[in-house]
DRENFITI-852152 format. One record per residue: x, y, z of N, C-alpha, C in turn. Coordinates in pm, whole numbers, plus 50000, padded with zeros to 5 digits. Layout:
// DRENFITI-852152
   nc1   nc2   nc3  cac1  cac2  cac3   cc1   cc2   cc3
     X     Y     Z     X     Y     Z     X     Y     Z
...
END
This chain:
// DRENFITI-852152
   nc1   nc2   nc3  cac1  cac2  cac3   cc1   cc2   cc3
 50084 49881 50000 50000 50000 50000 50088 50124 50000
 50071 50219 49912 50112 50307 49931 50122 50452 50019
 50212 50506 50104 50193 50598 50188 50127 50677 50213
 50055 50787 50220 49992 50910 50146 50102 50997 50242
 50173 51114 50159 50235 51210 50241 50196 51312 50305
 50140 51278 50338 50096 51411 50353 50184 51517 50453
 49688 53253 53060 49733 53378 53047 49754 53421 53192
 49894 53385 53099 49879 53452 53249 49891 53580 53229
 49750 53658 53256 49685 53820 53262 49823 53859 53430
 49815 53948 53383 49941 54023 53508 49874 54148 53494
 49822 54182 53646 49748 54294 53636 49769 54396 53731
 49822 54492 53700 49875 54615 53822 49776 54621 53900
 49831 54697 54048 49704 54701 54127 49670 54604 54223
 49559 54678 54314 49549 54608 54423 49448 54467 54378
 49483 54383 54481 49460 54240 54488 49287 54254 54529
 49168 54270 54518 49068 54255 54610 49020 54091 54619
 48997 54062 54725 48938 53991 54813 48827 53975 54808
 48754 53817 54838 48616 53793 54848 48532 53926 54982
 48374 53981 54988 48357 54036 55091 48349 53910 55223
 48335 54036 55270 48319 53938 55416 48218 53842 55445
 48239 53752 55457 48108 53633 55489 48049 53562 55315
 48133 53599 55225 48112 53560 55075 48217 53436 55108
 48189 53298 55033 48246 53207 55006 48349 53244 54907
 48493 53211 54899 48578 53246 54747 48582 53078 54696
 48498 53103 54562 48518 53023 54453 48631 52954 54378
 48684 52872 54418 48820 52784 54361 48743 52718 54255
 48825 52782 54084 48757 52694 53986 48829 52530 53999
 48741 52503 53944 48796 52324 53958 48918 52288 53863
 48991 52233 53867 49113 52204 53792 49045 52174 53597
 49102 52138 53584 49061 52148 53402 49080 51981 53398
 49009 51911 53315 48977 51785 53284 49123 51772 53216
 49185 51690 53186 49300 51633 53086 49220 51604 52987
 49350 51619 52894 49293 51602 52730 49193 51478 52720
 49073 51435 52604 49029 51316 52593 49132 51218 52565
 49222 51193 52466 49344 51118 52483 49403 51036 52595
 49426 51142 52679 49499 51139 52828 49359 51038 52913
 49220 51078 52909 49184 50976 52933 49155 50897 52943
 49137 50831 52771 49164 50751 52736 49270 50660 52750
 49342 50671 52821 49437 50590 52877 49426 50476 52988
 49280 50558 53040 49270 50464 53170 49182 50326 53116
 49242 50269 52975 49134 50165 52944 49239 50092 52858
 49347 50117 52915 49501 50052 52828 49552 49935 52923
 49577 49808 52953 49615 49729 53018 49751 49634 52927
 49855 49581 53034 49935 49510 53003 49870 49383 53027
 49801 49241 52939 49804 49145 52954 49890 49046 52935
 49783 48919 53023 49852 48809 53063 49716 48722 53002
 49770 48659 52919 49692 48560 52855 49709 48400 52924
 49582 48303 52884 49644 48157 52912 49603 48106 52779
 49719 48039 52718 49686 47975 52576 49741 47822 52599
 49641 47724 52586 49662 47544 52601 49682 47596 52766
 49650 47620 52866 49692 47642 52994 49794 47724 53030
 49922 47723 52965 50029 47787 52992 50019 47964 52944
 50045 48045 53086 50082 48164 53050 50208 48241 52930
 50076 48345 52842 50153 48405 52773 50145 48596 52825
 50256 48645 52805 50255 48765 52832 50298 48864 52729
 50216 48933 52629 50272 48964 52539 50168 49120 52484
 50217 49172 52396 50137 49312 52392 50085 49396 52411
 49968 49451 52376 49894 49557 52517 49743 49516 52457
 49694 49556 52530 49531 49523 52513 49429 49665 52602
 49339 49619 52569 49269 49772 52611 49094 49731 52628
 49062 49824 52712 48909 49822 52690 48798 49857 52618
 48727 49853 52548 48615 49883 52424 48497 49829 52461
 48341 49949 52445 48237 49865 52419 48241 49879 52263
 48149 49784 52221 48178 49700 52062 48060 49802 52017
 48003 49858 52064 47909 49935 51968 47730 49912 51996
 47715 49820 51973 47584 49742 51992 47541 49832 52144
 47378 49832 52125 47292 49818 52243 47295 49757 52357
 47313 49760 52491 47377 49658 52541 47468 49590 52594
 47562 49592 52471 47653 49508 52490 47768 49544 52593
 47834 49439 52613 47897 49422 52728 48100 49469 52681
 48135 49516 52758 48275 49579 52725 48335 49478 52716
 48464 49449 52548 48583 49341 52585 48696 49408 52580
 48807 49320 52616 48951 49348 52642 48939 49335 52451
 49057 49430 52382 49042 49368 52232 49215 49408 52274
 49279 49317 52159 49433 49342 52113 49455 49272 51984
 49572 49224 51956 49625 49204 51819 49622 49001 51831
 49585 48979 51702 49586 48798 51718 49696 48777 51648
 49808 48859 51629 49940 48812 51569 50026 48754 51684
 49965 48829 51838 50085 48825 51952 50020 48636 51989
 49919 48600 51946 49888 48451 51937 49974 48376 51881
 50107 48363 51824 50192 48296 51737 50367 48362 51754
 50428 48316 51699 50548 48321 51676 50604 48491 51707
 50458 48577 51670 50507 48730 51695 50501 48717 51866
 50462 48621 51934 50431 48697 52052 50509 48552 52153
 50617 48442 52052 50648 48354 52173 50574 48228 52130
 50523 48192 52045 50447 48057 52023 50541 48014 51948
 50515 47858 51932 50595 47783 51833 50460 47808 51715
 50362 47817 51731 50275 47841 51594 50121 47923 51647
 50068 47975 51533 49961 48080 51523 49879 47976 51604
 49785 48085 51651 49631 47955 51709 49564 48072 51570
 49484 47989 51569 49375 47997 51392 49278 48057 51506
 49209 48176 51418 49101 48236 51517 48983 48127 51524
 48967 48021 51462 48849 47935 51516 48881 47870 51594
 48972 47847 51676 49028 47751 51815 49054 47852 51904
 49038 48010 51886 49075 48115 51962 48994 48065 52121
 48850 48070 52092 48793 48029 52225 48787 47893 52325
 48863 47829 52224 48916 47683 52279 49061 47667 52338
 49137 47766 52334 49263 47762 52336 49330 47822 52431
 49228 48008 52443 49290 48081 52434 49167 48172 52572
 49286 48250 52655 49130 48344 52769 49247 48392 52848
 49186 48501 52858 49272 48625 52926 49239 48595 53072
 49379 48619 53148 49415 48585 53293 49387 48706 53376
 49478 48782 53377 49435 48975 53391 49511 49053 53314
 49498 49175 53334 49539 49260 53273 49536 49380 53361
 49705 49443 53367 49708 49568 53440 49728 49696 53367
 49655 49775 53454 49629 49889 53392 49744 49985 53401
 49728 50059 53329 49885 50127 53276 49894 50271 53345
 49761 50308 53363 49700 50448 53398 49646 50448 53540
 49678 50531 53637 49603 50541 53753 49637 50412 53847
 49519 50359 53893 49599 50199 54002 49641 50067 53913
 49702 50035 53969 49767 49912 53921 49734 49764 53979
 49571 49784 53975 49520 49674 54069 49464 49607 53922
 49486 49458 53912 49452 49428 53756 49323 49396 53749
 49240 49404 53627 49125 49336 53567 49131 49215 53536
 49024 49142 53539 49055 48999 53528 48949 48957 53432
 48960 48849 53391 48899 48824 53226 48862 48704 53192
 48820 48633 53112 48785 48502 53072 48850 48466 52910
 48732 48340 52862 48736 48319 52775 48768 48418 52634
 48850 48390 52547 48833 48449 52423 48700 48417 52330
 48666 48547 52258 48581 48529 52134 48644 48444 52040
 48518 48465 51967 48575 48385 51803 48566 48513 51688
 48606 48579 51660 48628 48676 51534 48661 48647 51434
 48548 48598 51335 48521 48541 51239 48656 48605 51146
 48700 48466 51076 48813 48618 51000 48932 48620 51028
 48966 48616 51149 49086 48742 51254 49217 48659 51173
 49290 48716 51179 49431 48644 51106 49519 48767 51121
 49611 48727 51119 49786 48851 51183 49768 48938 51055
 49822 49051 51024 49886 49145 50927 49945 49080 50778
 49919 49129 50740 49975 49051 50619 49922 49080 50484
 49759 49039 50476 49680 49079 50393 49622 49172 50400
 49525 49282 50335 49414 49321 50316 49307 49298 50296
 49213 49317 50382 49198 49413 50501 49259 49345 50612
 49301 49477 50708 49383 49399 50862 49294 49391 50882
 49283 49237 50973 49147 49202 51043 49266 49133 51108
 49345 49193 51219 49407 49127 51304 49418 49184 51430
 49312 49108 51496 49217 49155 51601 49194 48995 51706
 49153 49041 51868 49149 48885 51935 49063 49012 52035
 48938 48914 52085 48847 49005 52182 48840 48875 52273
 48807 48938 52405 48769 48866 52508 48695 48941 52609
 48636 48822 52755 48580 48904 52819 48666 48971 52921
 48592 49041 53016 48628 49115 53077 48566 49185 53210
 48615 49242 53280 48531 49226 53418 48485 49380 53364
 48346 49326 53371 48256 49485 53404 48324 49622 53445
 48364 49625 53540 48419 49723 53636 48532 49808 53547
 48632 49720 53475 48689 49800 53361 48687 49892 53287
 48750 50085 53301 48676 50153 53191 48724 50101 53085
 48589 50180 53015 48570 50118 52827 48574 50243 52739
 48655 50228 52625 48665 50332 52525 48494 50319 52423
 48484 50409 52355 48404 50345 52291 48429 50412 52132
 48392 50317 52027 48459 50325 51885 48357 50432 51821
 48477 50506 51738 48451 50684 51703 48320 50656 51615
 48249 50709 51554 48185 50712 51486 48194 50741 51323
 48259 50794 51299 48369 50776 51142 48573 50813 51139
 48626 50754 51068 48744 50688 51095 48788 50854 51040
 48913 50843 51084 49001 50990 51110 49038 51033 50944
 49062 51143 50905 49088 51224 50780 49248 51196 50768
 49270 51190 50612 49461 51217 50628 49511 51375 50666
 49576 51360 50781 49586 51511 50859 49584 51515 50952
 49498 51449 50990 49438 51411 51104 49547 51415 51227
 49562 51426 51337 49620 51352 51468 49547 51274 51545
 49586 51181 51539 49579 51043 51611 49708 51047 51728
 49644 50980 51821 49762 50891 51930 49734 50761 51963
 49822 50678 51912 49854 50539 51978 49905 50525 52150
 49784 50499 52195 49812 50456 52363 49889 50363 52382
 49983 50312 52467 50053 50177 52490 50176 50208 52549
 50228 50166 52636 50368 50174 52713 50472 50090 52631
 50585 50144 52669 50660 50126 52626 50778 49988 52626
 50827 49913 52619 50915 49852 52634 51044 49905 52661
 51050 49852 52844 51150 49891 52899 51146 50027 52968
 50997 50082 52921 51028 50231 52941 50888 50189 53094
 50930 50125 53231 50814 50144 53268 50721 50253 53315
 50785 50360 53356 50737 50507 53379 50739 50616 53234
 50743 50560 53138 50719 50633 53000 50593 50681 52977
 50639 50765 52857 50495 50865 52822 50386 50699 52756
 50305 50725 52747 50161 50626 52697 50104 50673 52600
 50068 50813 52550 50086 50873 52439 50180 50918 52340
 50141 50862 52220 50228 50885 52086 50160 50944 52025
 50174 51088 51996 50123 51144 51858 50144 51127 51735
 50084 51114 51684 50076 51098 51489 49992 51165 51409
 50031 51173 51281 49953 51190 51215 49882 51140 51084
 49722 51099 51055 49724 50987 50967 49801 51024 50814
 49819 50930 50754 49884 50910 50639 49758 50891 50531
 49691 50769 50567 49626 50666 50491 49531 50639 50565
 49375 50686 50571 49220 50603 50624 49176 50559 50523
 49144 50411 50471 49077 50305 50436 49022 50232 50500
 48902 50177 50452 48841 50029 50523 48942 49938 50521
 48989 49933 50469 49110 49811 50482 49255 49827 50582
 49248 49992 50578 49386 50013 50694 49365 50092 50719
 49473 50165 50826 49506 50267 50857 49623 50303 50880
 49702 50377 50839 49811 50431 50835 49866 50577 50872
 49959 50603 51007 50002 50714 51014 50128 50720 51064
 50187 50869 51064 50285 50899 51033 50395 50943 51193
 50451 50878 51312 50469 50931 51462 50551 51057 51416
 50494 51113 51524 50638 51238 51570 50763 51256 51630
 50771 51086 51652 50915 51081 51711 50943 50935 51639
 51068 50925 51521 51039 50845 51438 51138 50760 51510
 51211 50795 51655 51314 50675 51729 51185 50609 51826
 51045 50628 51839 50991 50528 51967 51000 50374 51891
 51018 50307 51984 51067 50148 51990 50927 50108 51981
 50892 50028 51947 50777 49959 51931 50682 49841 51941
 50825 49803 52005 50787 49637 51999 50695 49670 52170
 50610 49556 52158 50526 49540 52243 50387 49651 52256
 50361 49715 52135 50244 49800 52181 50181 49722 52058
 50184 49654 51999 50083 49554 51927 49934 49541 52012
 49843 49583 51959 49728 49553 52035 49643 49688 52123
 49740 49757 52111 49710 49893 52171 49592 50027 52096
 49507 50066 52116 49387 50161 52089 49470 50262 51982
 49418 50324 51879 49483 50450 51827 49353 50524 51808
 49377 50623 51913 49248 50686 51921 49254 50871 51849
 49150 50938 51806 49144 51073 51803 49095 51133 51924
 49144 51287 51838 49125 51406 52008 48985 51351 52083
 48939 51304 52018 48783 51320 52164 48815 51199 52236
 48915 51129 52188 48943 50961 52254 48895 50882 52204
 48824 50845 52120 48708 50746 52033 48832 50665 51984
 48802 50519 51989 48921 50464 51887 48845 50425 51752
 48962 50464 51668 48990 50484 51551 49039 50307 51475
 49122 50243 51564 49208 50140 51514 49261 50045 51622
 49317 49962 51562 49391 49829 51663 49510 49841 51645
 49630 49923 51663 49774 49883 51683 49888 49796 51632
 49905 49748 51517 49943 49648 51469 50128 49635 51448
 50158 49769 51462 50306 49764 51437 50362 49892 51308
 50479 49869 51329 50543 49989 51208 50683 49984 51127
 50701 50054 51083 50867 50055 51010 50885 50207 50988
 51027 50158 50959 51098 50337 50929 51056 50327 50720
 51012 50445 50662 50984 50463 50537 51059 50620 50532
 51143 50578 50463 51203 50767 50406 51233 50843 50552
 51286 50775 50635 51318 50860 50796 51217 50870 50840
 51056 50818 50777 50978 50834 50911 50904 50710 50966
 50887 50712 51100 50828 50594 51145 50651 50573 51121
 50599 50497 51056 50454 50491 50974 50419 50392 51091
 50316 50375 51121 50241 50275 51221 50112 50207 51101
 50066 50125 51146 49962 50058 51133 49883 49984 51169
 49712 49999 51136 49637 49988 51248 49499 49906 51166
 49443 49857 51201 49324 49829 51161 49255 49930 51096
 49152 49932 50986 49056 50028 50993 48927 50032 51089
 48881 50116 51078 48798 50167 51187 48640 50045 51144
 48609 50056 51009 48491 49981 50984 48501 49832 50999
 48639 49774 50939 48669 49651 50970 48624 49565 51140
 48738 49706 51209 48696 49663 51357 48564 49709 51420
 48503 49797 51376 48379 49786 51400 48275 49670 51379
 48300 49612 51240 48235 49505 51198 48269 49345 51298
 48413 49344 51283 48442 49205 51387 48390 49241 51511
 48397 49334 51606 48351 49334 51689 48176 49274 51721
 48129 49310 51570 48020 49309 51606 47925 49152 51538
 48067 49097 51486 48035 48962 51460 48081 48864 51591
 48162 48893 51653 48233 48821 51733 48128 48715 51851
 48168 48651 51860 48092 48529 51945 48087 48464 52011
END
């Protein structure tokens, strides 16, 4: 696929004071960016695949869209195989036979983990490779978990986006990466970081959300192109759609 390139008021004078017996009004601090809170729905999991613990990528919270429906952990089904420590892929139709999230700690705020079950089945799901990415793995998840919820149309080329996800090695690192998109298709998404040295390995699976926080995409990985570092992500309709096949 090809790229797309694309007060402080200082005021002489005396200070006055609330009157006497008047309450003084402390405005309330200012909310953090939507981004920033979107963060509190980013977890490091711990998977069990055939019984034995795997620990690999990042995963995050989402409701899927639907009426109803109930919030899952979603991340990348590549970290299911050889990308993430397997001797071989689990095929997304053995996903719920195989495969169920242990917990997952949160990256943002306490570090008390969520805990999770069985995997879905996401009709489809298969690692990076082809078109459309449909490389995606949902599971459940404890209620109590905040949940992002998916934007309502997928980001413009221009756009800024941030990929949520900690870092490898970096455990007190920033969790936001700014970008900017390259490429919105149903079939991908593609954008462009602002810091073309962040390391990358291990944010596979991680939210790429816009300014209001809505996610946009699933996290899939990147390379250096012409000095800059390009990410790639699911498209927004794709993962809207698995989500909403999932079973």
């Amino acid at each position: 696929m090809r790229v797309i390139r694309i007060v402080i008021a200082i005021a002489a004078g005396l200070i006055v004071g609330p009157a006497p017996g008047q309450a003084q009004t402390v405005p309330a601090p200012p909310a953090p960016p939507a981004p920033e809170q979107a963060a509190a729905s980013v977890c490091r999991p711990r998977f069990l695949v055939d019984g034995k613990p795997l620990e690999a990528g990042t995963g995050f919270v989402v409701l899927p869209g639907a009426a109803g429906a109930k919030p899952l952990l979603v991340t990348a089904i590549h970290l299911f195989g050889p990308s993430g420590g397997l001797a071989a892929e689990v095929p997304w139709a053995q996903m719920a036979l195989r495969a169920r999230l242990d917990l997952c700690v949160p990256q943002s705020g306490g570090r008390v983990p969520w805990h999770g079950g069985a995997a879905l089945v996401v009709p489809g799901a298969r690692p990076m490779g082809t078109l459309p990415y449909r490389d995606m793995a949902a599971f459940v998840i404890d209620s109590g978990a905040p949940a992002l919820t998916l934007a309502p149309a997928p980001p413009r080329a221009g756009e800024k986006v941030w990929l949520i996800a900690p870092l490898a090695g970096r455990p007190d690192g920033p969790l936001l990466h700014r970008a900017t998109v390259a490429y919105a298709g149903i079939e991908a998404l593609q954008y462009v970081f602002d810091d073309p040295r962040l390391p990358l390995r291990a944010t596979s699976g991680g939210p790429v959300v816009n300014a209001a926080g809505q996610v946009v995409g699933v996290h899939l990985g990147g390379g250096i192109d012409k000095g800059e570092l390009i990410g790639m992500a699911t498209g927004l309709q794709v993962l809207t759609n698995a989500l909403r096949d999932a079973r």
